[in-house]
Every structure is written in structure tokens, then in C-alpha cells.
Backbone as a chain_set.jsonl record, in Angstrom:
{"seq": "XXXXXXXXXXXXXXXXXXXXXXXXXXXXXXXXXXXXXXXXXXXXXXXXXXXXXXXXXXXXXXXXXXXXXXXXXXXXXXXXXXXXXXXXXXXXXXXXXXXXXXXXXXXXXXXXXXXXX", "coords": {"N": [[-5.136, 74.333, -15.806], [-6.121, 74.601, -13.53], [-5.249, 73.033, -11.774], [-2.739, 71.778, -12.682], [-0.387, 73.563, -12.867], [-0.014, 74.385, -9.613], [0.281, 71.921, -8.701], [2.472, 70.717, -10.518], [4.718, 72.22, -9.36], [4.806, 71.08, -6.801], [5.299, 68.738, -7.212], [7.703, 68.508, -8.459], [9.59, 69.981, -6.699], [9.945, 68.006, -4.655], [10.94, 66.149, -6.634], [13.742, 67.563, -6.727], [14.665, 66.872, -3.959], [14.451, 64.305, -3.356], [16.121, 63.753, -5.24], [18.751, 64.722, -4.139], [19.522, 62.769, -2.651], [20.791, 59.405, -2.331], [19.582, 56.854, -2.665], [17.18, 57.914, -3.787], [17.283, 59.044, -5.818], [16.894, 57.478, -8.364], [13.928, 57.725, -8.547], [13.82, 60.322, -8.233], [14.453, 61.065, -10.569], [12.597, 60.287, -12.266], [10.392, 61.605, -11.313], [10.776, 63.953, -12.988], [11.213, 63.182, -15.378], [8.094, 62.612, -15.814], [7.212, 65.361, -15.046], [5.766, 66.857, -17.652], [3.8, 65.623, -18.098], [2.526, 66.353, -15.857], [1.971, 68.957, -15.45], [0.743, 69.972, -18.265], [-1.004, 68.092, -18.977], [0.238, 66.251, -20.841], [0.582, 63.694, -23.111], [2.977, 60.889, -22.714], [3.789, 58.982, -24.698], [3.445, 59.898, -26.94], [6.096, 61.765, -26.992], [7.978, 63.632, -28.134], [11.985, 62.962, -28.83], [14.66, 64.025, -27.395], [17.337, 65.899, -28.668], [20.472, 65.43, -27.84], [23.753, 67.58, -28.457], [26.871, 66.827, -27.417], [29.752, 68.853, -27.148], [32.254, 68.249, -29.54], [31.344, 65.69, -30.249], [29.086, 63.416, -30.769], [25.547, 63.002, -32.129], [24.607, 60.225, -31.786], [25.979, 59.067, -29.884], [26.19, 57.18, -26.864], [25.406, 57.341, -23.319], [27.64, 58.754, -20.491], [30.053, 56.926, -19.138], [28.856, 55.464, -15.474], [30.39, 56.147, -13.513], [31.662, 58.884, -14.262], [28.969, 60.466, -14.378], [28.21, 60.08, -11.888], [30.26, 61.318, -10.602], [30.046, 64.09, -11.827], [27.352, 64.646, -10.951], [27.676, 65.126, -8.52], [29.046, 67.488, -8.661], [28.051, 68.985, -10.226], [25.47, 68.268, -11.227], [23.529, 68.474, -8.993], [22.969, 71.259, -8.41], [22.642, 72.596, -10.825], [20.359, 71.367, -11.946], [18.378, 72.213, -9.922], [18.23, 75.002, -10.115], [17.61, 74.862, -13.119], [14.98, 73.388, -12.753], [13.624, 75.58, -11.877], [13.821, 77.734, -13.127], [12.427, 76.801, -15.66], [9.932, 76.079, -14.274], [8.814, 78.718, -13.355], [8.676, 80.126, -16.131], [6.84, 78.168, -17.475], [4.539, 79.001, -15.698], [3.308, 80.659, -17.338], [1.174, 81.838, -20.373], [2.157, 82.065, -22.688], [5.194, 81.151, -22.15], [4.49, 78.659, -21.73], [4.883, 76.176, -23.922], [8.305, 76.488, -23.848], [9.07, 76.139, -21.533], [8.083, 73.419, -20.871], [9.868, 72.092, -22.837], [12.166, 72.836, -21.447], [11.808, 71.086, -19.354], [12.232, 68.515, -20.063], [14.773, 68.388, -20.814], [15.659, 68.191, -18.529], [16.598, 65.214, -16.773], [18.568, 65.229, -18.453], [20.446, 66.976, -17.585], [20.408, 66.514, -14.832], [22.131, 64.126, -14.603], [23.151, 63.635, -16.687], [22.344, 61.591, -18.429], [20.843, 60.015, -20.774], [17.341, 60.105, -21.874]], "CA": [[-5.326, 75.694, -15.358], [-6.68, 74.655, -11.627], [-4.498, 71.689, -11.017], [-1.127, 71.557, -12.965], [0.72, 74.741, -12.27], [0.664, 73.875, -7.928], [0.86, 70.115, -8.834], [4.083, 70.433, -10.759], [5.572, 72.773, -8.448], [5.152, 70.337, -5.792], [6.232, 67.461, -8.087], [9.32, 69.325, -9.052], [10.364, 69.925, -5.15], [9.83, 66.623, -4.227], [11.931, 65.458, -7.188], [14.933, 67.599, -6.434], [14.808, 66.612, -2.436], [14.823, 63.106, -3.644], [18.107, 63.584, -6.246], [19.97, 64.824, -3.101], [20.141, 61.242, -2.142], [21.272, 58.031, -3.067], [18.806, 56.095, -2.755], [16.367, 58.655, -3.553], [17.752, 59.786, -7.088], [16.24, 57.182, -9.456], [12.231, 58.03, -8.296], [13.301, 61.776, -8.319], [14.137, 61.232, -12.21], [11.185, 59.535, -12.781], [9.6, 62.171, -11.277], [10.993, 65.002, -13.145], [9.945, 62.78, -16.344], [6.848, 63.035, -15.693], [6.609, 67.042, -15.337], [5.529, 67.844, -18.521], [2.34, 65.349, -17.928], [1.763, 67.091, -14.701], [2.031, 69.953, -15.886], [-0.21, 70.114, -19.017], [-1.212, 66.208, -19.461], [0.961, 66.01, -22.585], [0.616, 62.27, -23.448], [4.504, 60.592, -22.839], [3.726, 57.911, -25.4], [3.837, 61.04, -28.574], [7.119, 62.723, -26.669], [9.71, 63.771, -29.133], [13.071, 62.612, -28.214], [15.157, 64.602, -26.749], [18.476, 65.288, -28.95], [21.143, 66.496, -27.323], [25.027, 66.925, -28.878], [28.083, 67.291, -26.742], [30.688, 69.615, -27.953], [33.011, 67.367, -29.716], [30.994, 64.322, -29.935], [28.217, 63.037, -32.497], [24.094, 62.877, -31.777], [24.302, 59.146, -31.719], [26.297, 58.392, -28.565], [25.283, 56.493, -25.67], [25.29, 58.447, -22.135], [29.005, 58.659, -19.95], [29.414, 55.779, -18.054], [28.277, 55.904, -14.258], [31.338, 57.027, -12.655], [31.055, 60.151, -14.693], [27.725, 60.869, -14.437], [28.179, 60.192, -10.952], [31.053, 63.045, -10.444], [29.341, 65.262, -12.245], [26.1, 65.004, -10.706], [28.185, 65.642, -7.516], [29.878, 68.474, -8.877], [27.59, 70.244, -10.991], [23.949, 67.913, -11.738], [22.14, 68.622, -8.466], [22.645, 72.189, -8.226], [22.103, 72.776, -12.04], [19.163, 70.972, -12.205], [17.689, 72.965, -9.006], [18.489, 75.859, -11.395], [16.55, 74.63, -14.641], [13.777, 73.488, -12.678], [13.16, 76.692, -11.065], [13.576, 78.589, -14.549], [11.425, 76.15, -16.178], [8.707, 75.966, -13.791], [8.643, 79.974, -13.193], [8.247, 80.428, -17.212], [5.437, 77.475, -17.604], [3.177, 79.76, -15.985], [2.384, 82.107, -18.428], [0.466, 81.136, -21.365], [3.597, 82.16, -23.624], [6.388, 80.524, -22.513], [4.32, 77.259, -21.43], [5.851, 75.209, -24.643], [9.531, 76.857, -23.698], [8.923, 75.259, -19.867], [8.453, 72.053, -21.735], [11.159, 71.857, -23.28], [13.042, 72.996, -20.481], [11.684, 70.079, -18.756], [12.6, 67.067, -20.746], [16.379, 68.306, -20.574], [15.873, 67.971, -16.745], [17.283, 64.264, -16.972], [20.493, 64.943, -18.624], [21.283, 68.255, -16.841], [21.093, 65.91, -13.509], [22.903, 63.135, -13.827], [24.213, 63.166, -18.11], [21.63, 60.348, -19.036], [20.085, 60.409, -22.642], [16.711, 58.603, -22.185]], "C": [[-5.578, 75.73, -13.85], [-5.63, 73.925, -10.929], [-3.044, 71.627, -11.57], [-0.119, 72.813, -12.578], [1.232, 74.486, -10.786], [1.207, 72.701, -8.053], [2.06, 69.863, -9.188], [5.147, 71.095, -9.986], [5.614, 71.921, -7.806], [5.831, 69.063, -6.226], [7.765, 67.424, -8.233], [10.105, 69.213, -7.683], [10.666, 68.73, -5.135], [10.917, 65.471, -5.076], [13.419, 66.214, -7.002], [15.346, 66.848, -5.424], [15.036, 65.169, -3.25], [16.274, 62.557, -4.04], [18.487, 64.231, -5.208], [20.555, 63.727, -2.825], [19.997, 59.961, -2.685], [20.204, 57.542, -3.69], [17.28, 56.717, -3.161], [15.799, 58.775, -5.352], [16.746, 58.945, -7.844], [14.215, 57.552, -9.441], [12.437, 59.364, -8.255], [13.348, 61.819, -9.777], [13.314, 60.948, -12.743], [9.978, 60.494, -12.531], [9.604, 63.652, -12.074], [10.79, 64.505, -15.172], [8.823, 62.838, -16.717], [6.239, 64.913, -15.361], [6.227, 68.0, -16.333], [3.851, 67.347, -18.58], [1.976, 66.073, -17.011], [1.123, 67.954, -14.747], [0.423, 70.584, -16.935], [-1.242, 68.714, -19.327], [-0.904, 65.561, -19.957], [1.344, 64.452, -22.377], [2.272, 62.147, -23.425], [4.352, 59.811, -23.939], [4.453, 58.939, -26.953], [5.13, 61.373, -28.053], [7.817, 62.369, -27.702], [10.669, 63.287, -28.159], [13.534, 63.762, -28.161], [16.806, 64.592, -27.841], [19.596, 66.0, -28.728], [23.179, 66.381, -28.008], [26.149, 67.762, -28.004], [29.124, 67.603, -27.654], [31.928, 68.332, -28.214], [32.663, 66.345, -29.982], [29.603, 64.293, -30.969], [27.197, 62.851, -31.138], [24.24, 61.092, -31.558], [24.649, 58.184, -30.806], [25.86, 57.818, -27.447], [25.721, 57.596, -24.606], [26.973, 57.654, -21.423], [28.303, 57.694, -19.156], [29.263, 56.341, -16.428], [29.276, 56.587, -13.647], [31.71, 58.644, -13.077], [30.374, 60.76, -14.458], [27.764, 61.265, -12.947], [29.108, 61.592, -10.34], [30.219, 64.176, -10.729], [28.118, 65.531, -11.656], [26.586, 65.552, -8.87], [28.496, 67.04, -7.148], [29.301, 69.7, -9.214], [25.877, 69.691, -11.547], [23.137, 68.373, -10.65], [21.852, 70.506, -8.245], [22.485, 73.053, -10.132], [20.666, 72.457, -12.316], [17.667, 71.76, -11.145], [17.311, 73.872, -10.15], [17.355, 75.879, -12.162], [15.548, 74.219, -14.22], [13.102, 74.627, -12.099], [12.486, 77.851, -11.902], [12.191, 77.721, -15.212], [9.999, 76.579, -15.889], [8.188, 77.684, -13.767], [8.434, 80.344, -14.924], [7.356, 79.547, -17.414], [4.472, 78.233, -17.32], [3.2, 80.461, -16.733], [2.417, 81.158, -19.635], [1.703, 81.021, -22.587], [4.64, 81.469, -23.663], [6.058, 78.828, -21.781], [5.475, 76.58, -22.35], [7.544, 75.247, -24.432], [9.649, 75.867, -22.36], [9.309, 73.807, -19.697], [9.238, 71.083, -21.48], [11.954, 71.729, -22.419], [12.678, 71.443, -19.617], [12.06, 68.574, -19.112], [14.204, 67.329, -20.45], [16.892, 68.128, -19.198], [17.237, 66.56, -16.397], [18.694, 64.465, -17.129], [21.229, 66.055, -18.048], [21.447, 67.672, -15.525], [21.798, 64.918, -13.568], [23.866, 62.923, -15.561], [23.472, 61.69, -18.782], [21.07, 60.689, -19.756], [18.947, 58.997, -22.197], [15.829, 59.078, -23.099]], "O": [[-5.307, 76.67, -13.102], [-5.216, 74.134, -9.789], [-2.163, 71.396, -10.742], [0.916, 72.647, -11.933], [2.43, 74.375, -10.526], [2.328, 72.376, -7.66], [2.793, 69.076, -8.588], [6.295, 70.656, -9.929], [6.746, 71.455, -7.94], [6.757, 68.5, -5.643], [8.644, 66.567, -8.138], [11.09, 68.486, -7.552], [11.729, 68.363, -5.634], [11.48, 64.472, -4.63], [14.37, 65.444, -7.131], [16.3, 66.102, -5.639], [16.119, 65.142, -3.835], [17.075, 61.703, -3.658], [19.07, 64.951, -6.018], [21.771, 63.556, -2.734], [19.092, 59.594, -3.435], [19.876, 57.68, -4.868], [16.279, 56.061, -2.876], [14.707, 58.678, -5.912], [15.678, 59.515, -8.065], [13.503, 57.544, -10.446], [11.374, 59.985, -8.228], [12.486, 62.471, -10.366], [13.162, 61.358, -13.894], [8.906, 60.436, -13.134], [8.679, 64.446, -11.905], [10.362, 65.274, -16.032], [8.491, 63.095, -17.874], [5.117, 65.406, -15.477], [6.224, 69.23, -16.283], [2.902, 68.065, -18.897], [0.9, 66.625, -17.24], [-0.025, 68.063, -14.317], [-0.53, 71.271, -16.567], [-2.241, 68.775, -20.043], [-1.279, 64.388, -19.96], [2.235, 64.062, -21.622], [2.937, 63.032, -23.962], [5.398, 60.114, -24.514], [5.447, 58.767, -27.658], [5.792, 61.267, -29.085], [8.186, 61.27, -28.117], [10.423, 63.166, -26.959], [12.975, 64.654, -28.799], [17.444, 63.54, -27.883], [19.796, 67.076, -29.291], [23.787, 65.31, -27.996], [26.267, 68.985, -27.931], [29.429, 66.955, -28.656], [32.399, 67.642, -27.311], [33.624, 65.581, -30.073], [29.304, 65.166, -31.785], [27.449, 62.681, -29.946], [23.451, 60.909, -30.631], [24.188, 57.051, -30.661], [24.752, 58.258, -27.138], [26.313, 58.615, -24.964], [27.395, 56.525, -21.672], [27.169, 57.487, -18.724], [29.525, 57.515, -16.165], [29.005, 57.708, -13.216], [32.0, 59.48, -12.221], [30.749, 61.904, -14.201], [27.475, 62.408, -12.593], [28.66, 62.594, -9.783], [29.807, 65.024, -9.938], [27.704, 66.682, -11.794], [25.849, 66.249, -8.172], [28.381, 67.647, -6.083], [29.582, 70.857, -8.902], [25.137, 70.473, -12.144], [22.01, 68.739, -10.984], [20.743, 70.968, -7.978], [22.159, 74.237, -10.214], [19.903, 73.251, -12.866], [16.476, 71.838, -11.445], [16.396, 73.673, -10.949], [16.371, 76.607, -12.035], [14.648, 74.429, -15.033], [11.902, 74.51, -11.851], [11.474, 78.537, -11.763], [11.05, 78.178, -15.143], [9.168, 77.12, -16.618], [7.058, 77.865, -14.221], [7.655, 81.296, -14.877], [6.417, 80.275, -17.733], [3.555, 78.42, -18.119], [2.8, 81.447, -16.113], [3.153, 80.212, -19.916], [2.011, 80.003, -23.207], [5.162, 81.089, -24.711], [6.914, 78.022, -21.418], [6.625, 76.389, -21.953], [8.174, 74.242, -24.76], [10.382, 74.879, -22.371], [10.132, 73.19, -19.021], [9.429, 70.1, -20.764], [12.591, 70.679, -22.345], [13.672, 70.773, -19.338], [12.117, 67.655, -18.295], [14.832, 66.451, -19.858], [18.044, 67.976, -18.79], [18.372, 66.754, -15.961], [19.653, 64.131, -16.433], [22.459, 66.095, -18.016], [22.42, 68.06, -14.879], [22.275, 64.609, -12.476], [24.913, 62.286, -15.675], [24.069, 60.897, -19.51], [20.588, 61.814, -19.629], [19.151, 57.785, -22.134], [15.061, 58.308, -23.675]]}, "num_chains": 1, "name": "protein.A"}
């Protein structure tokens, strides 16, 4: 209530600015992992998985390989993911659509770069 609402905002920035760049990207995903602890404290160890199914394609697939991921995160992951963290974080505050915020936050990952972790 005092500390996670500014904290993850600033978390959140800090992890887009990062995924702009190369060398940047894997510590901004790591940091956008971590925004649901920031956030509320929510233990990572309990997290549900995450299950996501591409049109055409079965729940049990592994993630596109890098040169994919990589296009796409060119094309359409860093300004999507701006996007969903913006929505996200702007519905977390309120007491209502905290758990929606969440959610929204775990899909962060595969909306930037197409990685299932």
C-alpha cells in the first residue's frame, strides 16, 4: 500500500528502457518477472504457470526459435509490451483490478520477446 504501487512503476520503466537494448534486454525480463513481487510480494516459488496457446498450435510447445523472437520483438515486442505494461500497471492500482494487473504481468515475457518461461 506505501511501497509497491511507486516501486513497480519505477521497476516497470526501468525494465522497458532496458528491452530497448541489446545488451540490456535479458535484466529488463528479469525485471518485468519480478513485477508481480514488487508489486504485492506474491511469493514466485507458488506462481501458476503461465499457459499460453498460439492459434494453430498445441499448449505444449516450446517457444519460436531466436531469430523469430528476435524479428518480432523488433517489429512488434517492444512497443507491445510498453503497451501491456502501462495497462497493467494503471489497473493494479485499484483494489479491484489488482489480481487482473497480475495477470497482465506474467504475460509481460511472452508479449516481449515470444518466450514461454
Amino acid at each position: 500500500m506505501f511501497v509497491g504501487w511507486w516501486l513497480t512503476g519505477i521497476v516497470l520503466g526501468m525494465a522497458w528502457l532496458l528491452n530497448l537494448t541489446v545488451v540490456g534486454l535479458p535484466i529488463g525480463i528479469k525485471l518485468i518477472n519480478k513485477a508481480p513481487y514488487t508489486l504485492t510480494l506474491k511469493s514466485l516459488e507458488s506462481e501458476e504457470s503461465v499457459e499460453t496457446v498460439e492459434m494453430g498450435g498445441s499448449s505444449g510447445g516450446s517457444s519460436p526459435g531466436l531469430l523469430v523472437r528476435g524479428v518480432y520483438f523488433v517489429l512488434i515486442g517492444w512497443w507491445a509490451s510498453g503497451l501491456l505494461t502501462l495497462a497493467a500497471y494503471l489497473i493494479s492500482l485499484t483494489v479491484i483490478g489488482l489480481p487482473i494487473g497480475v495477470k497482465l504481468f506474467n504475460y509481460l515475457p511472452y508479449v516481449v520477446s515470444l518466450k514461454k518461461y
